[in-house]
C-alpha positions as CSV (number, residue, x, y, z in Angstrom):
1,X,-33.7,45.0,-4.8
2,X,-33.8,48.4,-6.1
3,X,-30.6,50.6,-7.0
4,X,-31.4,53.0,-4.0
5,X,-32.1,49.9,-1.7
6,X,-28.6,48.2,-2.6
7,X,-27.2,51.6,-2.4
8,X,-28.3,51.3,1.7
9,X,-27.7,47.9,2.1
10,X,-24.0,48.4,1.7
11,X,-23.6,51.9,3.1
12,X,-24.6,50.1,5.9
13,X,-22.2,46.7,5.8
14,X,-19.0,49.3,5.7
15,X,-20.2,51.0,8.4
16,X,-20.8,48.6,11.3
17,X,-21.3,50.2,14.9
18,X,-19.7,47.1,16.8
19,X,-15.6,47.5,16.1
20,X,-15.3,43.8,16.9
21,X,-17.6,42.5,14.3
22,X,-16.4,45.8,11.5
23,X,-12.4,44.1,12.2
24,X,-13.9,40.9,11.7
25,X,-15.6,41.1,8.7
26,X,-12.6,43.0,7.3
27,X,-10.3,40.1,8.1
28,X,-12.5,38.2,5.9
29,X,-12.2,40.4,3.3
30,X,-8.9,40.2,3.5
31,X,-9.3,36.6,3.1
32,X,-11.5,36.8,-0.2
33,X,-9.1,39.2,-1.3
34,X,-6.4,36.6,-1.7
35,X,-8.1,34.1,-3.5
36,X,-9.6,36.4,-6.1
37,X,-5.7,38.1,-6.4
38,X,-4.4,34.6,-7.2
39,X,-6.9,33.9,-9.7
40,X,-6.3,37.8,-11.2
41,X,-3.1,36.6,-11.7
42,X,-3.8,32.7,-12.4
43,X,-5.8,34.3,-15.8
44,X,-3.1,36.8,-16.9
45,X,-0.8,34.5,-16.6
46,X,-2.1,31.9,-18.7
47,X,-3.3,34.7,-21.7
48,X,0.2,36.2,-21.5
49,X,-1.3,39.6,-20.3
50,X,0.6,42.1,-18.4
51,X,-1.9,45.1,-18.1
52,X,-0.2,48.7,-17.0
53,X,-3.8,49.8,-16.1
54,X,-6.5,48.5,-14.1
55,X,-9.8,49.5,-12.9
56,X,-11.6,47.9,-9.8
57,X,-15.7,47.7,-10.4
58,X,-17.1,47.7,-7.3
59,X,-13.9,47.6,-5.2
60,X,-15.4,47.6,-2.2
61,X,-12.9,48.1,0.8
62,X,-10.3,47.8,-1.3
63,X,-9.2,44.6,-0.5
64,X,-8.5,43.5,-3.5
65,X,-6.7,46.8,-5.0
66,X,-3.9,46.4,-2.8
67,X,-3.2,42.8,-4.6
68,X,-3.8,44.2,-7.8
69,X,-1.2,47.3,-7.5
70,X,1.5,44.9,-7.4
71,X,0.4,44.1,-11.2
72,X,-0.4,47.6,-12.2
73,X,-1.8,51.4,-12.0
74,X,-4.5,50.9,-10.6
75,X,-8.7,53.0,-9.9
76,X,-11.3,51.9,-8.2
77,X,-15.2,52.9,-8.2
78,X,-17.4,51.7,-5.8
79,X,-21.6,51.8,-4.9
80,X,-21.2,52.5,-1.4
81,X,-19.1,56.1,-0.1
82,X,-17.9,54.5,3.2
83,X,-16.6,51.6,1.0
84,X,-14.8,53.9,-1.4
85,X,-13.3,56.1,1.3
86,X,-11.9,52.7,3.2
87,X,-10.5,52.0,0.0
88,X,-9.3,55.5,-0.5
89,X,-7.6,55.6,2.9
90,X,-5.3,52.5,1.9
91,X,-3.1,54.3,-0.5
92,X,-2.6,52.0,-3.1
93,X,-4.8,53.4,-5.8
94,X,-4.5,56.3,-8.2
95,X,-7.7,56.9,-7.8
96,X,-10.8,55.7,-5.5
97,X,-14.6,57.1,-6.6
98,X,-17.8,56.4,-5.6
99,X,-20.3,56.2,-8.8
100,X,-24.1,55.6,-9.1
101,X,-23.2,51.4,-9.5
102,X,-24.1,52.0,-13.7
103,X,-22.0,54.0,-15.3
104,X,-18.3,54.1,-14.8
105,X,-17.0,57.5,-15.2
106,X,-14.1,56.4,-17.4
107,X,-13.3,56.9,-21.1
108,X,-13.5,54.1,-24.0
109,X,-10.3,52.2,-23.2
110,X,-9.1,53.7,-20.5
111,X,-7.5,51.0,-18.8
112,X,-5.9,47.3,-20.2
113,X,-8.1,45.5,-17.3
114,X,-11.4,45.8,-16.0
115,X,-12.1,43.8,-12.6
116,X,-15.6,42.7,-11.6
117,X,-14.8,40.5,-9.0
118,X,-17.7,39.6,-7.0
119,X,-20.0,42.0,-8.2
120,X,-22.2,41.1,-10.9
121,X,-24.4,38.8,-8.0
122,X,-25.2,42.1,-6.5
123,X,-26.5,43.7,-9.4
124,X,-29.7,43.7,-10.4
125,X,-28.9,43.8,-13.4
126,X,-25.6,42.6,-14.6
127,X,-25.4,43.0,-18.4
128,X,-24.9,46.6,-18.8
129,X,-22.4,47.2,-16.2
130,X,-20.8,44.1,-17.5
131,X,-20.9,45.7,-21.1
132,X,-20.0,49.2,-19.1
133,X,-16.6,47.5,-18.1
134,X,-16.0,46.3,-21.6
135,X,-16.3,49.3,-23.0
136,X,-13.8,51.3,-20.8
137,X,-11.3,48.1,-20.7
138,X,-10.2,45.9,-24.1
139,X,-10.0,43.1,-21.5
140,X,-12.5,41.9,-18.3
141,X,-11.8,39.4,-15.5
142,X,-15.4,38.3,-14.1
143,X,-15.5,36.6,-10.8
144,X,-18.5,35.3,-9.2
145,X,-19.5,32.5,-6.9
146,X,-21.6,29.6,-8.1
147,X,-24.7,29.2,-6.8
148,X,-26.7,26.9,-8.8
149,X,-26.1,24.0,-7.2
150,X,-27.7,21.1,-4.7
151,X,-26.5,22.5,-1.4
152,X,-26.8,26.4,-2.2
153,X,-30.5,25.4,-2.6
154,X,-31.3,24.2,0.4
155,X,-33.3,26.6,2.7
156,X,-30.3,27.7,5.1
157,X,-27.9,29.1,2.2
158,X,-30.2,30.4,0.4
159,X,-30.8,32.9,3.8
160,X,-27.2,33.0,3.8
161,X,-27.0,34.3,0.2
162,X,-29.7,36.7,0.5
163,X,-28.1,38.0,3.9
164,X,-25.0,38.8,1.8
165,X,-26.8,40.9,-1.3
166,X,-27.2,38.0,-3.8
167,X,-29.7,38.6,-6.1
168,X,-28.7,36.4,-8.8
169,X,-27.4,32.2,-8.3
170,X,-25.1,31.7,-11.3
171,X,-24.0,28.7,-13.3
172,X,-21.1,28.6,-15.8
173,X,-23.6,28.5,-18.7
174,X,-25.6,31.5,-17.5
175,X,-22.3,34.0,-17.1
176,X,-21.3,32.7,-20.4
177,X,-24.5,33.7,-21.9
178,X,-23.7,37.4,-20.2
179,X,-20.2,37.6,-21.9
180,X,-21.9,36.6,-25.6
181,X,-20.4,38.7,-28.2
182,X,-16.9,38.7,-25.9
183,X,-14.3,36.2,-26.4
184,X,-13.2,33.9,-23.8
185,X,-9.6,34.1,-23.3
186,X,-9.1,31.3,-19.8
187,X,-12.0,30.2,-17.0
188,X,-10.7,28.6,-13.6
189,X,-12.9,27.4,-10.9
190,X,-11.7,26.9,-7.4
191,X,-13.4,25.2,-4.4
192,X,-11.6,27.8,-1.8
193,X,-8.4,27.2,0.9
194,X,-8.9,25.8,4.1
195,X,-8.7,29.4,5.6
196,X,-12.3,30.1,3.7
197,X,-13.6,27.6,5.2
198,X,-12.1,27.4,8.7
199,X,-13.4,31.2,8.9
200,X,-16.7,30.1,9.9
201,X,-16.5,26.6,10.5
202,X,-13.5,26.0,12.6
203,X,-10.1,24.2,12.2
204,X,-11.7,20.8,12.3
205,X,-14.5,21.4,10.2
206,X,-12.8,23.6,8.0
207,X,-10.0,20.9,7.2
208,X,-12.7,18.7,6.5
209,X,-14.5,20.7,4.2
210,X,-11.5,21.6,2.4
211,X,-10.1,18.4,2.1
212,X,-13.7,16.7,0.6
213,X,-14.5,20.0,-1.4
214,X,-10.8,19.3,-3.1
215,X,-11.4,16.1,-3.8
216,X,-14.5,16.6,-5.5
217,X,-13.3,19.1,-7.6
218,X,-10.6,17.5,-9.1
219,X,-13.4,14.9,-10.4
220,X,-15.2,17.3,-11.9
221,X,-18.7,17.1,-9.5
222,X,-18.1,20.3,-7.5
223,X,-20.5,22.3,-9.6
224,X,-23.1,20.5,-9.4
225,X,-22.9,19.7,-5.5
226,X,-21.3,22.9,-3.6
227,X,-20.4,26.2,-4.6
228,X,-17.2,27.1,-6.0
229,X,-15.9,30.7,-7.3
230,X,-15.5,30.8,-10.5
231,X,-13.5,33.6,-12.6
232,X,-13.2,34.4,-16.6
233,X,-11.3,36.2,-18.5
234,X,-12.8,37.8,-21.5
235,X,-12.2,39.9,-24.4
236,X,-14.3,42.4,-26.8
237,X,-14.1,40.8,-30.5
């Protein structure tokens, strides 16, 4: 997918003609948003971190800012313009831009934190703008879902993942290999809450899922069977 192309694509998801399905998708937002605050927080937490400053790349809605001004100051830049002025329109950040999705209009260490939570999937290439967030931020949280696994490669999710934007099915090794040269301060992976999966599934289904899902993790097999999200926190050396 070209720049321009992914440009469209997600002018178009944060603009959605049917109200019903725009307040749908922005309860699951909401939902996302949680998870990927707790794990924010999980990271710092365990590193001893307590940024003042934080940047957002590729903040979408701005679910997530409104978690992560609790911690801090925080910006936001986002691809898509509807996205950024949704974002904008929630008050919580200093500052909400749209860029061209390369080059983040921020200084060298602007800001203690840079977020890329969810984003580097969507990119068609994620190295620079991983390297772009390192360079305006001494420290980078990386969150993205892990695709390389035996039930994301069946036929069905992989529609699923190319219906959402994903142009890249990670494993733990291969965003490792993007953070080379960084150093890795904490790594958590987490096989979602019930309301994930009760979102599209159902109660039922979705208690089921979340209880297996749990119990597969803790033994160490959810890699390689399911996805999970997984989220680093890294450093420049």
């Amino acid at each position: 997918m070209k720049r321009v192309e992914t440009r469209e694509f997600y002018e178009a998801g944060y603009a959605l003609a049917d109200p019903a399905e725009a307040a749908r998708m922005g309860r699951w937002r909401a939902i996302g948003a949680r998870s990927k605050g707790t794990h924010v927080r999980t990271l710092l937490g365990r590193a001893g971190l307590a940024p003042r400053t934080i940047v957002e790349i590729g903040c979408g809605d701005g679910s997530l800012l409104v978690g992560l001004s609790a911690l801090a100051t925080v910006d936001g830049f986002e691809l898509s313009a509807n996205a950024a002025a949704h974002a904008r329109n929630r008050n919580v950040a200093r500052k909400v831009e749209a860029f061209d999705g390369e080059h983040v209009p921020a200084g060298d260490d602007e800001y203690d934190l840079a977020v890329l939570s969810h984003v580097l999937e969507h990119v068609p290439d994620p190295e620079p703008l991983l390297w772009e967030a390192a360079r305006v931020a001494r420290h980078v949280i990386v969150e993205v879902p892990l695709e390389d696994n035996r039930s994301a490669r069946r036929p069905a999710k992989q529609r699923l993942s190319r219906d959402a934007g994903h142009l890249h099915q990670f494993d733990r090794a291969a965003v490792l290999r993007l953070l080379k040269g960084m150093t890795v301060l904490g790594e958590l992976t987490d096989p979602l809450p019930y309301e994930h999966h009760a979102f599209f599934a159902g109660p039922a289904k979705g208690a089921a899922k979340t209880a297996v899902r749990t119990v597969l993790h803790r033994a160490g097999l959810a890699e390689r069977l399911f996805t999970v999200h997984y989220a680093v926190l890294a450093t420049r050396v």
